[in-house]
N, CA, C and O atoms as a GROMACS GRO file, in nm:
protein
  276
    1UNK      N    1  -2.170   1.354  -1.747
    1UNK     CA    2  -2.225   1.238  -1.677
    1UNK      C    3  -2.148   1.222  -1.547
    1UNK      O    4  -2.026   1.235  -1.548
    2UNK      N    5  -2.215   1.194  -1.428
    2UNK     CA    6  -2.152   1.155  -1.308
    2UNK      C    7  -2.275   1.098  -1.192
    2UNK      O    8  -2.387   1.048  -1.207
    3UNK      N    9  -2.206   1.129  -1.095
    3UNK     CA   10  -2.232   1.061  -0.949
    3UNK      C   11  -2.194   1.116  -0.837
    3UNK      O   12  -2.077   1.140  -0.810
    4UNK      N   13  -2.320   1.148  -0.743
    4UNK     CA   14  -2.253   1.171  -0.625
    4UNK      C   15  -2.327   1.075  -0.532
    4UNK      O   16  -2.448   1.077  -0.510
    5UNK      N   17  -2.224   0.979  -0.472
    5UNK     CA   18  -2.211   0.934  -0.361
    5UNK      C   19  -2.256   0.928  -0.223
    5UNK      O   20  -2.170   1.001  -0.173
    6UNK      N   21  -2.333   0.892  -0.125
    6UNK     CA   22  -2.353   0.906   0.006
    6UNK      C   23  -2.319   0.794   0.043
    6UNK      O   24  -2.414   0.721   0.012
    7UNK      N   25  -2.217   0.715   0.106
    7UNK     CA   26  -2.131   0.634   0.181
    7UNK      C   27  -2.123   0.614   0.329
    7UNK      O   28  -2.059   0.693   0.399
    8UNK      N   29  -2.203   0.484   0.394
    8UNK     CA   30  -2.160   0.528   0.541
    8UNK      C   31  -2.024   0.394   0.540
    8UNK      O   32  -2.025   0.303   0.457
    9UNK      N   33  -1.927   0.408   0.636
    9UNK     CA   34  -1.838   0.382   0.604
    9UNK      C   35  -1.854   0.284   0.725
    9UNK      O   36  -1.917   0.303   0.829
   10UNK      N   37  -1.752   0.129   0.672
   10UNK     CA   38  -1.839   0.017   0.713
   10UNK      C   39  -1.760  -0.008   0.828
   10UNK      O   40  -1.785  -0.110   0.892
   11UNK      N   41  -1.648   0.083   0.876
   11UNK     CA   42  -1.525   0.029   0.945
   11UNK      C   43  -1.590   0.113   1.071
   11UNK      O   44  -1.629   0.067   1.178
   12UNK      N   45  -1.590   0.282   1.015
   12UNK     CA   46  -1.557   0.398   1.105
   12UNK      C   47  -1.740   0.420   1.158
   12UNK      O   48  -1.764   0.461   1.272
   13UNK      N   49  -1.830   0.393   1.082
   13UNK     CA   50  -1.986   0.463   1.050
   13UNK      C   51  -2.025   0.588   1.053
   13UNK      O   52  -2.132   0.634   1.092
   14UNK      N   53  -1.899   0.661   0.994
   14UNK     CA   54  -1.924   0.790   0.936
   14UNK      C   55  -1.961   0.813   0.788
   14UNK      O   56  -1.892   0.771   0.696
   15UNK      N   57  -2.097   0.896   0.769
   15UNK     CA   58  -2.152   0.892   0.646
   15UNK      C   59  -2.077   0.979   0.572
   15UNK      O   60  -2.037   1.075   0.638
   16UNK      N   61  -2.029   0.976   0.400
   16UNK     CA   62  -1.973   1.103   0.380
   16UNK      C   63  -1.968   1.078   0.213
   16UNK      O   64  -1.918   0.975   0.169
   17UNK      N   65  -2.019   1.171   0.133
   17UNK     CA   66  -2.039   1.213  -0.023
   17UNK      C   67  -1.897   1.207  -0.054
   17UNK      O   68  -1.799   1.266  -0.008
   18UNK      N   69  -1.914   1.110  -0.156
   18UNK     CA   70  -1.794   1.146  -0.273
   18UNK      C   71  -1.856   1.152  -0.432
   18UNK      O   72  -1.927   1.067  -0.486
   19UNK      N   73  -1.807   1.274  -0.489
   19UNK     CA   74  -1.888   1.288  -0.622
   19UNK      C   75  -1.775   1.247  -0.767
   19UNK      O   76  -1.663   1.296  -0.782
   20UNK      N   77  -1.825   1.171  -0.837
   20UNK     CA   78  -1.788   1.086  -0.966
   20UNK      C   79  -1.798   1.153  -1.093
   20UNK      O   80  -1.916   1.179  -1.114
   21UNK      N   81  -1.716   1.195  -1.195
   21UNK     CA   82  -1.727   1.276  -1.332
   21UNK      C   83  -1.652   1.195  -1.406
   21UNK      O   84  -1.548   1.138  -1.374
   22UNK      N   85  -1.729   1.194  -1.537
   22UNK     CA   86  -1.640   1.126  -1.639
   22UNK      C   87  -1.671   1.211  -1.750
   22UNK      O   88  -1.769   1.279  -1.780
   23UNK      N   89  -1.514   1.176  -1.823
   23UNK     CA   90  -1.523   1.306  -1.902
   23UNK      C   91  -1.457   1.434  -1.882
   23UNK      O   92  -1.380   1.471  -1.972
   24UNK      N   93  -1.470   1.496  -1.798
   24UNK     CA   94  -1.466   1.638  -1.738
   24UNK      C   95  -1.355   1.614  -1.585
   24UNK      O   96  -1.331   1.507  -1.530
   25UNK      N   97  -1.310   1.737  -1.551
   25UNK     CA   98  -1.277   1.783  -1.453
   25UNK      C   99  -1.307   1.859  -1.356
   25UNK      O  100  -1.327   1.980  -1.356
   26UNK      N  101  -1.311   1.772  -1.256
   26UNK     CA  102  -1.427   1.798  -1.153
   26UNK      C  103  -1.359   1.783  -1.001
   26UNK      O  104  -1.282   1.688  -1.008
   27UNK      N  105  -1.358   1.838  -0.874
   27UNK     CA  106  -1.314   1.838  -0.805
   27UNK      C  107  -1.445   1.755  -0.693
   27UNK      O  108  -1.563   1.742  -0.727
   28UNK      N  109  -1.404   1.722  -0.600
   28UNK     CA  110  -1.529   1.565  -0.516
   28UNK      C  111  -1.595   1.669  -0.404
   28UNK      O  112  -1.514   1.711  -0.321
   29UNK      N  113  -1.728   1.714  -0.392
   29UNK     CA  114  -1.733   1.812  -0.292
   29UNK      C  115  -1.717   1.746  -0.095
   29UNK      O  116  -1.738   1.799   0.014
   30UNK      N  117  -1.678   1.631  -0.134
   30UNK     CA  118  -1.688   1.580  -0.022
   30UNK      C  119  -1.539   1.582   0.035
   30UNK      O  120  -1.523   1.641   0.142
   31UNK      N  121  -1.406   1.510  -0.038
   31UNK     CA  122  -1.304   1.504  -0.014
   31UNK      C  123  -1.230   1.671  -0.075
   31UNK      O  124  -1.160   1.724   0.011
   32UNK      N  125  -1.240   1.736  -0.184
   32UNK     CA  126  -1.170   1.813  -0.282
   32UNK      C  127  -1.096   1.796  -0.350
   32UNK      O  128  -1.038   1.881  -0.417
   33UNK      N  129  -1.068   1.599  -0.348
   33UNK     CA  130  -0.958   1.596  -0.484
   33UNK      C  131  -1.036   1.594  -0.628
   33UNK      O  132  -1.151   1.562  -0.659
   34UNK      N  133  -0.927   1.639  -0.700
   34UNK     CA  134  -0.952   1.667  -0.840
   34UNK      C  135  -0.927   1.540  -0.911
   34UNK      O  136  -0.858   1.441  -0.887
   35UNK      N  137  -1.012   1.578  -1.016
   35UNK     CA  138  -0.969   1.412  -1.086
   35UNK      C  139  -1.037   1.423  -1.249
   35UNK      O  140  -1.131   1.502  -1.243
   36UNK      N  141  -1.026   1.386  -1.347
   36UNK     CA  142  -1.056   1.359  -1.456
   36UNK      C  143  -1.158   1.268  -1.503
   36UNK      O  144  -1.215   1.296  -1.608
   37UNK      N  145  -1.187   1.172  -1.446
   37UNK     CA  146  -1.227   1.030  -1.444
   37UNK      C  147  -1.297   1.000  -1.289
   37UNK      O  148  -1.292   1.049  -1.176
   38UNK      N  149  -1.354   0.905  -1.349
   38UNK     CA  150  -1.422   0.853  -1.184
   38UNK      C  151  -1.379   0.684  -1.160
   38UNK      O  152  -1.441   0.600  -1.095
   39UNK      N  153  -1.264   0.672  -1.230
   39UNK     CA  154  -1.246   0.515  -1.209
   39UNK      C  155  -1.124   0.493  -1.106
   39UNK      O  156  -1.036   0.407  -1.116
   40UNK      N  157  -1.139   0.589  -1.006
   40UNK     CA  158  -1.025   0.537  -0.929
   40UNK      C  159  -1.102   0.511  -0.784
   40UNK      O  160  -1.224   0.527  -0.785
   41UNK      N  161  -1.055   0.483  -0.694
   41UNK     CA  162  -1.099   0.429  -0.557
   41UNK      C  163  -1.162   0.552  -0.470
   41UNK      O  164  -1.159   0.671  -0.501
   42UNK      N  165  -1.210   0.506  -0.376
   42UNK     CA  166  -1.282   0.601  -0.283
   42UNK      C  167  -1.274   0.588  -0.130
   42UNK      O  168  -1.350   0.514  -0.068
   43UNK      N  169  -1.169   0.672  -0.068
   43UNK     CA  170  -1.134   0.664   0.068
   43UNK      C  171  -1.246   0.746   0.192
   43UNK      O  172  -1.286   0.862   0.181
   44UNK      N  173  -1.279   0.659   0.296
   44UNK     CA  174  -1.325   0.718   0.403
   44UNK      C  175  -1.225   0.862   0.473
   44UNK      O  176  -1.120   0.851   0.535
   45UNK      N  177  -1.284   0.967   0.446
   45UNK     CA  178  -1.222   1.082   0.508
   45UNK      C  179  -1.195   1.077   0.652
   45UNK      O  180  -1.147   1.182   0.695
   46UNK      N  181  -1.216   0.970   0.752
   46UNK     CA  182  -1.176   0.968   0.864
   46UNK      C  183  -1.088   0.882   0.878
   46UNK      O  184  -0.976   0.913   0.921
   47UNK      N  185  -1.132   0.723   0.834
   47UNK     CA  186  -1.039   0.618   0.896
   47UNK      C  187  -0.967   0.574   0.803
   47UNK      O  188  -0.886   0.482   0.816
   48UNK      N  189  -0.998   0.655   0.670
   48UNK     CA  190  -0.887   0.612   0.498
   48UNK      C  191  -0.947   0.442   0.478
   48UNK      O  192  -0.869   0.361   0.427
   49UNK      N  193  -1.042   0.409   0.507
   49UNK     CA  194  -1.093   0.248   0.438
   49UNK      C  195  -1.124   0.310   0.285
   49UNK      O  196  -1.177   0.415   0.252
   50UNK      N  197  -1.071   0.209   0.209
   50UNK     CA  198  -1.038   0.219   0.060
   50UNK      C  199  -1.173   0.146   0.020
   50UNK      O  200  -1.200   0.028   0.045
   51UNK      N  201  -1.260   0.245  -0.054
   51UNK     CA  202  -1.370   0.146  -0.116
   51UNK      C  203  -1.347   0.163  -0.267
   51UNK      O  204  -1.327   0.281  -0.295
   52UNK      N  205  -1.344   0.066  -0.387
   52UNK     CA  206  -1.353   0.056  -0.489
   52UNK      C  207  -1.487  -0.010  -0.572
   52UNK      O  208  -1.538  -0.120  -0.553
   53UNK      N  209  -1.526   0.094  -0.670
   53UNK     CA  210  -1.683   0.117  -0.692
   53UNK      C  211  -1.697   0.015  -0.809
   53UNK      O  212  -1.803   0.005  -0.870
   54UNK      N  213  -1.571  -0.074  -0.842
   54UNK     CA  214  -1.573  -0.167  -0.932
   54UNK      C  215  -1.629  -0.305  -0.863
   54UNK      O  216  -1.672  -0.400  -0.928
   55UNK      N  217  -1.619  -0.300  -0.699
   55UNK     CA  218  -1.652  -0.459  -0.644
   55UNK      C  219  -1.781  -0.434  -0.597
   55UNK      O  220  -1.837  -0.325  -0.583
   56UNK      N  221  -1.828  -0.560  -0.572
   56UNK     CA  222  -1.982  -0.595  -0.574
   56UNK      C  223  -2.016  -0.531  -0.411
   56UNK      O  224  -2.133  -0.504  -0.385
   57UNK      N  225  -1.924  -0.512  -0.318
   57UNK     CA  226  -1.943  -0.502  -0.190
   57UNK      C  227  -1.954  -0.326  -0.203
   57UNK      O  228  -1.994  -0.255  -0.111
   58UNK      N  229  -1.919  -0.283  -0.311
   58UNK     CA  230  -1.930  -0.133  -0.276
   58UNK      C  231  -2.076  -0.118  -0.273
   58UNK      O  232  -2.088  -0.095  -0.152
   59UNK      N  233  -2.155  -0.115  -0.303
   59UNK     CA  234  -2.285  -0.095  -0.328
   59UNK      C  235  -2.383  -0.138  -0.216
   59UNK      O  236  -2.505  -0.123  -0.214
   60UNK      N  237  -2.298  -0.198  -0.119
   60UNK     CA  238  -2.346  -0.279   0.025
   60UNK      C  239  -2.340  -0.134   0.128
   60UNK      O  240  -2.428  -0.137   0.214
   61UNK      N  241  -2.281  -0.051   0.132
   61UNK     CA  242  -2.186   0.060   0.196
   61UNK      C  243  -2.252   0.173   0.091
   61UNK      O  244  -2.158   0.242   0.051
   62UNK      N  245  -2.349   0.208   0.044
   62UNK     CA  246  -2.403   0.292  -0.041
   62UNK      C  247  -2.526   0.313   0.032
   62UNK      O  248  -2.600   0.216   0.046
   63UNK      N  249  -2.565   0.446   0.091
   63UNK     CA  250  -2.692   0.527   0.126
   63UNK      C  251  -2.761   0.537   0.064
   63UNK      O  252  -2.867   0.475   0.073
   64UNK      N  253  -2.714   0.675  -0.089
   64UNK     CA  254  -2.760   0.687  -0.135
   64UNK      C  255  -2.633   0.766  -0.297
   64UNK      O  256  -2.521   0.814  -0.318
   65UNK      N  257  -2.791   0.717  -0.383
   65UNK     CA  258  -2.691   0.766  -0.507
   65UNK      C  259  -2.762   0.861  -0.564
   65UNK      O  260  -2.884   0.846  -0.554
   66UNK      N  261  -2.706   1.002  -0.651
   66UNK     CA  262  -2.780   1.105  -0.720
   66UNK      C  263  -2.679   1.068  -0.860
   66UNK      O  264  -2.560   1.052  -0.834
   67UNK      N  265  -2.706   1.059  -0.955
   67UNK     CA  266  -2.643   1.070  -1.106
   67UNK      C  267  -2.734   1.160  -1.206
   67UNK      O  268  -2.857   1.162  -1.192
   68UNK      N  269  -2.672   1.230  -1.301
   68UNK     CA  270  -2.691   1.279  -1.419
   68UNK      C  271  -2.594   1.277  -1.556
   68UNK      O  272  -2.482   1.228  -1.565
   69UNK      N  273  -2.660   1.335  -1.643
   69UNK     CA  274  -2.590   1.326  -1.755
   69UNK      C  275  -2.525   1.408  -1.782
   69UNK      O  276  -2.459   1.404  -1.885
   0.00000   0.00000   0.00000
């Protein structure tokens, strides 16, 4: 199960994929960090604005979303 991300970023307005796995180990094809889990935060690759996919404002700053199982 996961998520990939399309983000335009609300500071810089650079658009940019970050992809979400739970469960599994999976590397983000957008940034390349590795991660286990998808419950940690999500940084703009240019200007580092910290978005966290737990607050209601992340989803304001969301293009587009692809998920599967």
């Amino acid at each position: 199960m996961g998520a990939i991300y399309r983000i335009k970023c609300e500071r810089c307005g650079v658009v940019f994929e970050h992809s979400v796995g739970v469960g599994f180990a999976y590397a983000c094809v957008g940034c390349g960090e590795m991660s286990l889990d998808g419950g940690g935060s999500i940084y703009c690759p240019v200007c580092n604005r910290r978005y966290d996919p737990e607050v209601a404002d992340f989803e304001r700053n969301v293009v587009d979303t692809i998920r599967w199982d």
